[in-house]
Backbone as CSV, one residue per row, in Angstrom:
resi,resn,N_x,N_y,N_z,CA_x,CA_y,CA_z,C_x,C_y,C_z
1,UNK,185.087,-166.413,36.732,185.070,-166.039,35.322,184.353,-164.705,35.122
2,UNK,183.313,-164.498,35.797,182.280,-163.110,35.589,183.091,-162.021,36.283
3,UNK,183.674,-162.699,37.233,184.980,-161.066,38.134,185.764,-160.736,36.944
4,UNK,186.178,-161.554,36.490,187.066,-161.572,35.529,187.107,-160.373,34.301
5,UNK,185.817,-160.868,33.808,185.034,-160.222,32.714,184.881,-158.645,33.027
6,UNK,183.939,-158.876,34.452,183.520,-157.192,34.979,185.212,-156.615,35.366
7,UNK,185.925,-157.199,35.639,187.314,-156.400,35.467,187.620,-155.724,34.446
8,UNK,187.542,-156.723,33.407,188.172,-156.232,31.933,187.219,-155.046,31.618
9,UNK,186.210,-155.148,31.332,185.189,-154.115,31.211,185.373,-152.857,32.210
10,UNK,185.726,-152.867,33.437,185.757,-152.169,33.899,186.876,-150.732,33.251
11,UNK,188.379,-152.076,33.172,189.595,-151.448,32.726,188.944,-150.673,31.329
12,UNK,188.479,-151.397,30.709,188.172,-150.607,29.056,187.516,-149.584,29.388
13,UNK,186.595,-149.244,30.272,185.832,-148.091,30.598,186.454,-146.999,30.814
14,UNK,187.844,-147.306,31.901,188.667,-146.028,32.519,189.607,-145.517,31.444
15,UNK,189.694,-146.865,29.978,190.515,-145.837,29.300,190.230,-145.283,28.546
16,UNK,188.741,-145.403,27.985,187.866,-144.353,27.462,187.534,-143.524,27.896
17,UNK,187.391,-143.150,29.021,187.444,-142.180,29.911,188.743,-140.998,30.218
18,UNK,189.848,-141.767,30.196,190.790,-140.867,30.122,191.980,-140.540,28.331
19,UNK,191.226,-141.068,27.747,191.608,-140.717,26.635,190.681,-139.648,26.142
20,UNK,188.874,-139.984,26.295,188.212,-138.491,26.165,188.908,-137.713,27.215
21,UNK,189.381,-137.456,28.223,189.597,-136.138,28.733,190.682,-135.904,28.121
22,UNK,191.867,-136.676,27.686,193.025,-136.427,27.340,193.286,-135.434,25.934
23,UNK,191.752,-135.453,24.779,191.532,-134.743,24.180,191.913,-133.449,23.859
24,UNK,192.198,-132.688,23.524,192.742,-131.070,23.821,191.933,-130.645,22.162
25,UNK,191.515,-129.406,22.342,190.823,-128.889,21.423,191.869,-127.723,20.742
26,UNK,192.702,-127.855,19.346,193.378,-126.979,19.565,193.551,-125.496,19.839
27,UNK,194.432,-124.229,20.046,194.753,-122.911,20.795,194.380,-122.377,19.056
28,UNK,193.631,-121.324,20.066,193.066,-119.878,18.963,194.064,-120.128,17.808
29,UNK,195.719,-119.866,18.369,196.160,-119.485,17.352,196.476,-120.325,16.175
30,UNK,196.321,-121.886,16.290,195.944,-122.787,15.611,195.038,-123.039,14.795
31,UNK,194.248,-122.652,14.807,193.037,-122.338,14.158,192.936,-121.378,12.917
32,UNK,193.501,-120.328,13.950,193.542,-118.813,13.002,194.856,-118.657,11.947
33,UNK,195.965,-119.995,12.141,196.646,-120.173,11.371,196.414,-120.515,10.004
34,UNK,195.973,-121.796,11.009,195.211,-122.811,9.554,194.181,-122.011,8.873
35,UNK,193.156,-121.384,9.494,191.963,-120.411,8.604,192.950,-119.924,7.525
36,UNK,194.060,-119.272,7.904,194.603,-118.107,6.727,195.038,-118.819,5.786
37,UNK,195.678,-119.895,6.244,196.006,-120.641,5.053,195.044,-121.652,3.877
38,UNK,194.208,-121.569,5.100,193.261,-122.507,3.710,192.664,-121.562,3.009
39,UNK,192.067,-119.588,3.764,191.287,-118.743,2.325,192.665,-118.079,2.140
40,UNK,193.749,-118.742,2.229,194.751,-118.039,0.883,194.534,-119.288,-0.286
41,UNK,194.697,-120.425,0.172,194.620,-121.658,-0.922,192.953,-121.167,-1.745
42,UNK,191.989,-120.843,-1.107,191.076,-120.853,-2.063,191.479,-119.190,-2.569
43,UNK,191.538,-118.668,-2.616,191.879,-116.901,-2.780,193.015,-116.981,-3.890
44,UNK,193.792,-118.360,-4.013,194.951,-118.856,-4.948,194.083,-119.367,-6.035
45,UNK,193.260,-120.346,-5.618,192.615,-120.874,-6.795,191.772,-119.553,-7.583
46,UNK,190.623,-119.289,-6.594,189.995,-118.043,-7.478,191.036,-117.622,-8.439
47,UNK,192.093,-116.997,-8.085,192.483,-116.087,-8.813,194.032,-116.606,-9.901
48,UNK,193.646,-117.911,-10.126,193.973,-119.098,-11.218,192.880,-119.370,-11.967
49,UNK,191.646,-119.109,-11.941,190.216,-119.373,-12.455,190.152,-118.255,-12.962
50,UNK,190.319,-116.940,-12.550,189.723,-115.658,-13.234,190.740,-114.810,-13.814
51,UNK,192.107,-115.046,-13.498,193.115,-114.240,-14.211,193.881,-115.126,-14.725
52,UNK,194.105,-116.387,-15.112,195.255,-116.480,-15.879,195.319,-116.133,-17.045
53,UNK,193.997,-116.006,-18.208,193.903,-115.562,-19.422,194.868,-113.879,-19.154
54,UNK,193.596,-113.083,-18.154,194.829,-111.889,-17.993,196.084,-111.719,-18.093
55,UNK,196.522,-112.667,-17.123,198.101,-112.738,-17.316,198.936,-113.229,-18.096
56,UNK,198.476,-114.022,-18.512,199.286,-114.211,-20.306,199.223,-113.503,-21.416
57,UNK,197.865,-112.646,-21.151,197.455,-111.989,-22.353,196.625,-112.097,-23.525
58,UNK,195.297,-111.738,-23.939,194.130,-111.976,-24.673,194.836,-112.436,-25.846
59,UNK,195.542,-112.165,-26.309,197.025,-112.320,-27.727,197.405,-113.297,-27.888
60,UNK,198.285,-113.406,-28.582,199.018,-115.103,-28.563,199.270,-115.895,-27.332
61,UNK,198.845,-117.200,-27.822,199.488,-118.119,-26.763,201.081,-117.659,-26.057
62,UNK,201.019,-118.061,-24.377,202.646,-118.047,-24.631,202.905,-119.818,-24.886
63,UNK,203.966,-120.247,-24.841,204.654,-121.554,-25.033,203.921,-122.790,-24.161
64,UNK,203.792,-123.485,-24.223,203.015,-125.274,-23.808,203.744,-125.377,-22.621
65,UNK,204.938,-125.407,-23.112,206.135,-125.755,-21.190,205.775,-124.688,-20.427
66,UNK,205.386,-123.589,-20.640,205.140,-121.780,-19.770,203.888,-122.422,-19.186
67,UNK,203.129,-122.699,-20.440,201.515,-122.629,-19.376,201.956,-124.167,-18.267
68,UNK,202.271,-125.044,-18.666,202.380,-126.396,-18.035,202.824,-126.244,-16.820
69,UNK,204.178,-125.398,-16.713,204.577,-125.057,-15.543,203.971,-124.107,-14.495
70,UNK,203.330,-123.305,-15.115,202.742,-122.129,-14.047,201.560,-122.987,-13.745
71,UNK,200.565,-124.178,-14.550,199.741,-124.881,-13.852,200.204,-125.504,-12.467
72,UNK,200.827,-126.502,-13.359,201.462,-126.784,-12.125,202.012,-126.420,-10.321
73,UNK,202.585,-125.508,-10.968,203.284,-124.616,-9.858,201.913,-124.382,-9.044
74,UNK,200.813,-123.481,-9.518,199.921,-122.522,-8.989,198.884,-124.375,-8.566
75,UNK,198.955,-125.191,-8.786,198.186,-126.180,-8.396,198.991,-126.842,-7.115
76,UNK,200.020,-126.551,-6.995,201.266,-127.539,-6.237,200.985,-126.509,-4.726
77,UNK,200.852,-124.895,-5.479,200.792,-124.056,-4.190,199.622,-124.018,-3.342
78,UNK,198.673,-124.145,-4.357,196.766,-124.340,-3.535,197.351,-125.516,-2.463
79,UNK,197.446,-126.851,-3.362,197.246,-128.079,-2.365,198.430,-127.782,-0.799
80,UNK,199.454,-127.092,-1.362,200.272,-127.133,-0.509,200.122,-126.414,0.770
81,UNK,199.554,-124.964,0.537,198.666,-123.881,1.499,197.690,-124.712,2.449
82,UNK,196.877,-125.364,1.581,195.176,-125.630,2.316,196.042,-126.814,3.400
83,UNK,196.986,-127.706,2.467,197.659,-129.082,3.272,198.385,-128.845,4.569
84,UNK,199.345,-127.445,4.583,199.801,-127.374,5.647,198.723,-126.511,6.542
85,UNK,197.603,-126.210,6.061,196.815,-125.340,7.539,195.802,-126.031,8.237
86,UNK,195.478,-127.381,6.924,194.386,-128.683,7.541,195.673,-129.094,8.594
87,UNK,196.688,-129.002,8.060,197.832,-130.132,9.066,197.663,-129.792,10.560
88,UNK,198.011,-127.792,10.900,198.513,-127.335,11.979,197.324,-127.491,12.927
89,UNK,195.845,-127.175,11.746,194.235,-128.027,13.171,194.406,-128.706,13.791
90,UNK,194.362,-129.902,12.503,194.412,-131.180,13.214,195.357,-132.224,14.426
91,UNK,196.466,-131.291,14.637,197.484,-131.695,14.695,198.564,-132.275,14.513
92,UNK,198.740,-132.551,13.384,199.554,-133.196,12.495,201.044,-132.533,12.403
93,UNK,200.986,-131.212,12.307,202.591,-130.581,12.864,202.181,-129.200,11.789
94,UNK,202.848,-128.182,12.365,203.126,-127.442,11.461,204.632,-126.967,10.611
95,UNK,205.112,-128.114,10.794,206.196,-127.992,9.815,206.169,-127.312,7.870
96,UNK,204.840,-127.955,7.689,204.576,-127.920,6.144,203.698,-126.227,6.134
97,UNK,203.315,-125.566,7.069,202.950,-124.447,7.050,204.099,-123.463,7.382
98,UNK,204.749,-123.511,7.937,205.685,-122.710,8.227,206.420,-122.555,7.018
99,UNK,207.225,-124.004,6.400,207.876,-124.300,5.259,207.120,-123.125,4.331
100,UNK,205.958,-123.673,4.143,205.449,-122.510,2.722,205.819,-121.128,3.098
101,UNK,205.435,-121.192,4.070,205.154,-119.286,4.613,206.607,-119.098,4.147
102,UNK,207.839,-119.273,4.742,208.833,-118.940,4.216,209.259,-118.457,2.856
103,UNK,208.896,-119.865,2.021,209.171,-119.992,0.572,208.237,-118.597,0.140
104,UNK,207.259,-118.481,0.488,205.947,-117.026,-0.137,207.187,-116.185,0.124
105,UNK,207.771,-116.265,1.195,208.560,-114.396,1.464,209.698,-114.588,0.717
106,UNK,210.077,-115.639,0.633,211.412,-115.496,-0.187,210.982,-115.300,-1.879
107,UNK,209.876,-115.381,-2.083,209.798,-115.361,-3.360,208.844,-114.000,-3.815
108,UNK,208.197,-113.673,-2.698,208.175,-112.376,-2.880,208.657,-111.514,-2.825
109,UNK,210.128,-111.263,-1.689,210.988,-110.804,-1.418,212.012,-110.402,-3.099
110,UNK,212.011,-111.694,-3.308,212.555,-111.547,-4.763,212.165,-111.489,-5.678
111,UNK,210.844,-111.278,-5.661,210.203,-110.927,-7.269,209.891,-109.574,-7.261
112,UNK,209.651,-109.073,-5.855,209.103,-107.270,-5.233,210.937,-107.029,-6.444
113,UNK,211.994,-107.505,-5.374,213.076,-106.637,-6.323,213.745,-106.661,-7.934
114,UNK,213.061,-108.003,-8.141,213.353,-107.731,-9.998,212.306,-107.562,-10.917
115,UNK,211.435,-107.732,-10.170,209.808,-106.842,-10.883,209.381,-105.852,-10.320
116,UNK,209.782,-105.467,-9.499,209.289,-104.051,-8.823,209.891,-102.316,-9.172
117,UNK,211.254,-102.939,-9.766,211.765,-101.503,-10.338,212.048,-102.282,-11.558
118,UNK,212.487,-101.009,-12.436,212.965,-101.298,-13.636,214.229,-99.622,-14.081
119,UNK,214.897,-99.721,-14.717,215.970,-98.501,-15.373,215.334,-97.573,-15.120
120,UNK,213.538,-97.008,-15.714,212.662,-95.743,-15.382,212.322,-95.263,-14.114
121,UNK,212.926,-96.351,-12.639,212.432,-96.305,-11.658,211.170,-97.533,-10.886
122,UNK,210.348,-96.589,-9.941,209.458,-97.996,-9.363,208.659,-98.264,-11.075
123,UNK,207.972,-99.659,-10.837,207.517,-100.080,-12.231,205.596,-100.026,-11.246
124,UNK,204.393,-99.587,-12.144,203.327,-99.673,-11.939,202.189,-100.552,-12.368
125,UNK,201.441,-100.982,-11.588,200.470,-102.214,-12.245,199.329,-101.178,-12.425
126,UNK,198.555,-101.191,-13.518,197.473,-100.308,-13.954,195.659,-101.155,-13.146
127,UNK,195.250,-100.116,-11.898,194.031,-100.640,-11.181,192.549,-99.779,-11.374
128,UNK,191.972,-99.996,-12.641,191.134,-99.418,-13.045,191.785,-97.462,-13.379
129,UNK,191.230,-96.423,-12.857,191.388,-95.225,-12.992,193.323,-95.039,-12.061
130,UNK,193.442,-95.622,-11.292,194.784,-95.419,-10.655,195.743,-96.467,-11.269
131,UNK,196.907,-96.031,-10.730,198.345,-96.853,-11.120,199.005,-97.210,-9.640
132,UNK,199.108,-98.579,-9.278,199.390,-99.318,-8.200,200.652,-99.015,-7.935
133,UNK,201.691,-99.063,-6.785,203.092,-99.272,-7.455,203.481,-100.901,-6.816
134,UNK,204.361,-101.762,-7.960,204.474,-103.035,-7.957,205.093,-103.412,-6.079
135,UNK,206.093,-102.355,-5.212,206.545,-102.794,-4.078,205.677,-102.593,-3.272
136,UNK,204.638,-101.475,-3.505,203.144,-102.000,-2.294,202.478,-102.815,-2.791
137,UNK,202.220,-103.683,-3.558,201.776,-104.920,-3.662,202.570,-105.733,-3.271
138,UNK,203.804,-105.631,-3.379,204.247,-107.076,-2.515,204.425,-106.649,-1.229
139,UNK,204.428,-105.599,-0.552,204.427,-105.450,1.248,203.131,-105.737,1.515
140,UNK,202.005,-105.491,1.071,200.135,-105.625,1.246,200.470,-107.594,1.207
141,UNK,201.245,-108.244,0.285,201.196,-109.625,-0.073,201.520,-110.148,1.123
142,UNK,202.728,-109.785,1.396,203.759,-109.834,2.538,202.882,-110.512,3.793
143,UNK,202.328,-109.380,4.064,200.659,-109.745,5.328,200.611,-111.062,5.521
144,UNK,200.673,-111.792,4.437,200.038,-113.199,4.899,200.804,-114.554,5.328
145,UNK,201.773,-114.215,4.536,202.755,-115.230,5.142,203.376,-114.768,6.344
146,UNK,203.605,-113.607,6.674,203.939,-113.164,8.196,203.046,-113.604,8.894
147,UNK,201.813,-113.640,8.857,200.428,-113.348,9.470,200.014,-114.813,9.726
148,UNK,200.774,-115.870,8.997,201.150,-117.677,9.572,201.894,-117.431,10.110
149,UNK,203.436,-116.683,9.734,204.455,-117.203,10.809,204.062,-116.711,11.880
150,UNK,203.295,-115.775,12.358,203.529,-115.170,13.556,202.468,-116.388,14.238
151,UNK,201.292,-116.465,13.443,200.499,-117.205,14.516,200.979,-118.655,15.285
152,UNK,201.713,-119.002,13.675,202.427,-120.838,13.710,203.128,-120.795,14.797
153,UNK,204.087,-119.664,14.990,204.977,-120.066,15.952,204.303,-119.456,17.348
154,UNK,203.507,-118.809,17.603,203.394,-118.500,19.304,203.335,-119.766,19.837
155,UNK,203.686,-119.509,20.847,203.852,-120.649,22.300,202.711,-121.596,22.005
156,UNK,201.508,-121.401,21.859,200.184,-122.369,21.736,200.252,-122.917,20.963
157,UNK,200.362,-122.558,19.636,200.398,-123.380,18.756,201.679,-124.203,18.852
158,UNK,202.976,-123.732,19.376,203.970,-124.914,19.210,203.586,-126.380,20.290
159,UNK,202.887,-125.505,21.362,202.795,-126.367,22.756,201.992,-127.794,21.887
160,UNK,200.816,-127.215,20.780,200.179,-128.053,20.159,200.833,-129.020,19.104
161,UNK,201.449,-128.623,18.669,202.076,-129.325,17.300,202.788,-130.242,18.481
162,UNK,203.809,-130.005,19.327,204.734,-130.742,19.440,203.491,-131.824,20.748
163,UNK,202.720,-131.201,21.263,201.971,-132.747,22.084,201.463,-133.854,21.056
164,UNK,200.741,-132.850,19.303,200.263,-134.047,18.873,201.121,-134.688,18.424
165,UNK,202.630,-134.697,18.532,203.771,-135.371,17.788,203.804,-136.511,18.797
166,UNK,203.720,-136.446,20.361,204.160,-137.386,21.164,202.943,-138.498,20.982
167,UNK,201.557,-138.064,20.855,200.427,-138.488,20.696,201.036,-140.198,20.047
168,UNK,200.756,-141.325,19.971,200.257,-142.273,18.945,200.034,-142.042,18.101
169,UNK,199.923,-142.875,16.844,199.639,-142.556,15.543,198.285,-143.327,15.645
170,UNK,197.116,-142.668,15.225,196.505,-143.366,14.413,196.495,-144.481,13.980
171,UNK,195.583,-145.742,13.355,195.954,-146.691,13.007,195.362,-146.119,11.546
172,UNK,195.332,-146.029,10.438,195.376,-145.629,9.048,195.437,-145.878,7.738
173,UNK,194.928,-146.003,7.035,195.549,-146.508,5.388,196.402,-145.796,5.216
174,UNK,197.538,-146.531,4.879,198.901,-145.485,4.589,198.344,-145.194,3.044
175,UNK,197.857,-146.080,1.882,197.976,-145.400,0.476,196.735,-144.287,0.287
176,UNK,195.696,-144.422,1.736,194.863,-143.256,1.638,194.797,-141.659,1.208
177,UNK,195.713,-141.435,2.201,196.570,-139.737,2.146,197.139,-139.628,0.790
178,UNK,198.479,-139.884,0.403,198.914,-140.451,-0.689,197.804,-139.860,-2.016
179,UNK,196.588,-140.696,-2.149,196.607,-140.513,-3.424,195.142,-139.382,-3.827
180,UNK,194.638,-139.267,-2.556,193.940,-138.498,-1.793,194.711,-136.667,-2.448
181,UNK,195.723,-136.841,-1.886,197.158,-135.730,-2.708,196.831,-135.695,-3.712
182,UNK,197.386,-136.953,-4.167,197.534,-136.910,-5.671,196.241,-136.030,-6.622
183,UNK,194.785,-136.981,-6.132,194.078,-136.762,-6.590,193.521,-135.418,-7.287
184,UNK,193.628,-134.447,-5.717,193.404,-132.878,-5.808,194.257,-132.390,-7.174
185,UNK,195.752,-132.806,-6.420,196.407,-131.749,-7.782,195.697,-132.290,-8.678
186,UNK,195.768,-133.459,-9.401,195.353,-133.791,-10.946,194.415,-132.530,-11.003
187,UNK,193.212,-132.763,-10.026,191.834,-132.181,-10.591,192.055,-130.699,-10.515
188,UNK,192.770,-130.045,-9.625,193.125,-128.235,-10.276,193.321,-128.387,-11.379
189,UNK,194.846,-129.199,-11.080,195.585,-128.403,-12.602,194.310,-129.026,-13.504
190,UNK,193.638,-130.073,-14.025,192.578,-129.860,-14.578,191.799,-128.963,-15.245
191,UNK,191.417,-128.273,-14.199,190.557,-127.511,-14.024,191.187,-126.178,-14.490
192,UNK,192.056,-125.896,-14.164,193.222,-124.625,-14.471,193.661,-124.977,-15.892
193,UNK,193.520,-126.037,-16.196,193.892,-125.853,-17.803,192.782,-125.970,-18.650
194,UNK,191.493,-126.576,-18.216,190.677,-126.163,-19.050,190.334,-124.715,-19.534
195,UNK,190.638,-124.134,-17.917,190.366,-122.350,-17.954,191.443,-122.047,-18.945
196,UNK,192.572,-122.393,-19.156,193.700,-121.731,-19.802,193.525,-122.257,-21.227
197,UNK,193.113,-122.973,-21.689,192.538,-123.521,-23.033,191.802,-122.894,-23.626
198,UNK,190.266,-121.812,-23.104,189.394,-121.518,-23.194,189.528,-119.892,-23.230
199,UNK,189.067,-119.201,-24.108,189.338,-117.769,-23.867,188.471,-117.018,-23.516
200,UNK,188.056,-115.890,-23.566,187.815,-115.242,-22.286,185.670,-115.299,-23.609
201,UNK,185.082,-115.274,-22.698,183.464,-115.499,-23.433,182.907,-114.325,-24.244
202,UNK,182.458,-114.370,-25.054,182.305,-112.960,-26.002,180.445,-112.261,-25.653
203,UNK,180.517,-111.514,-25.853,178.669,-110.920,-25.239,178.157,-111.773,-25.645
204,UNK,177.630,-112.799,-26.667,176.778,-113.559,-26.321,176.626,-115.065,-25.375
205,UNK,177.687,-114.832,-25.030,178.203,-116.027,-24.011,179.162,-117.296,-24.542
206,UNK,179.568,-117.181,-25.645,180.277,-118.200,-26.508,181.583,-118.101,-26.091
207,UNK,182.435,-118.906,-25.933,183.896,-118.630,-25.143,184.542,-119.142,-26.823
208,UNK,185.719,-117.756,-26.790,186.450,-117.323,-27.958,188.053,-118.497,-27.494
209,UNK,188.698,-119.204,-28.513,189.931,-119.417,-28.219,190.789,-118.903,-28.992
210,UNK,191.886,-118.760,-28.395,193.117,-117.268,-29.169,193.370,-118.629,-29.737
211,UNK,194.559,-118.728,-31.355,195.116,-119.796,-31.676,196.642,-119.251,-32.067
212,UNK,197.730,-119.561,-31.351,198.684,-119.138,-31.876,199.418,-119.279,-33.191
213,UNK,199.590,-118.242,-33.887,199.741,-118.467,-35.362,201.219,-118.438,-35.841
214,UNK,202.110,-117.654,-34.714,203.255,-117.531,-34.660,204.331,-118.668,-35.026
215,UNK,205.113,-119.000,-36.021,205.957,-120.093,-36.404,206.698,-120.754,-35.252
């Protein structure tokens, strides 16, 4: 009975043993993927916190469905950025990072060409004392979603994604993840609409709200 025992024990030992070595820490470029993507997700939020009043304009409201949707959207893109670059670390796949990176170029691709010129020629964004022009801002934008694809796909990082695919799963709360998701968005867009509710603070620190008066 005690051979028995010191067997079993023994066996449990060797496969703790070769499951720590079996470990793999993931490749640079895994890392440096995921980094870009999670300070673009926060670099997204910042600049949902400090410009959306800008971009609608100190002036009238625009429309309830306008703001609802660009919350949305700009909350859907944070979680979605930070989600696929926690994914490509951990090993989870980089399918959902790549996916975005794409969608960024295609939509910059196409907003550089119907916001970037206009009938007068190139169109300019005004940057303190200078005037920007709108298609070097989207090639400078450009940078970053190239700057995943290139890393996502080198050899290391695929070698990685596709071992942690063969890997076992975890044993897991499936409704964990799930609402875990959920949760985040609620609390941006939250948070992004309180900012968008609230107008911009007047010198003595009192925050002004525009009220649209328009019929």
């Amino acid at each position: 009975m005690s051979s028995t025992v010191a067997l079993d024990d023994t066996v449990a030992f060797a496969r703790v043993l070769v499951s720590g070595r079996g470990r793999r820490r993931p490749p640079v470029t895994a890392v440096a993927a995921g980094s870009l993507a999670v300070l673009e997700a926060v670099g997204l939020l910042a600049v949902g916190l400090t410009s959306l009043d800008g971009l609608w304009g100190s002036g009238l409201r625009p429309p309830v469905g306008l703001v609802v949707v660009t919350l949305v959207a700009l909350a859907g893109w944070v979680v979605l950025a930070a989600g696929g670059g926690a994914g490509l670390v951990d090993g989870s796949g980089g399918r959902l990072l790549v996916a975005v990176a794409l969608g960024e170029l295609g939509v910059l691709v196409v907003g550089g060409l119907t916001l970037g010129f206009d009938g007068d020629g190139v169109r300019y964004v005004p940057a303190g004392a200078f005037a920007v022009p709108v298609p070097a801002l989207v090639l400078l934008a450009l940078a970053v979603p190239l700057g995943k694809l290139l890393l996502a796909t080198t050899p290391s990082a695929q070698a990685w994604s596709e071992a942690a695919a063969r890997r076992p799963p975890a044993v897991r709360t499936p409704a964990a993840h799930p609402r875990v998701r959920v949760a985040t968005l609620l609390a941006i867009a939250a948070v992004l609409t309180a900012v968008a509710l609230t107008g911009p603070t007047t010198a003595d620190g009192t925050a002004t709200i525009t009220v649209d008066s328009a019929p």
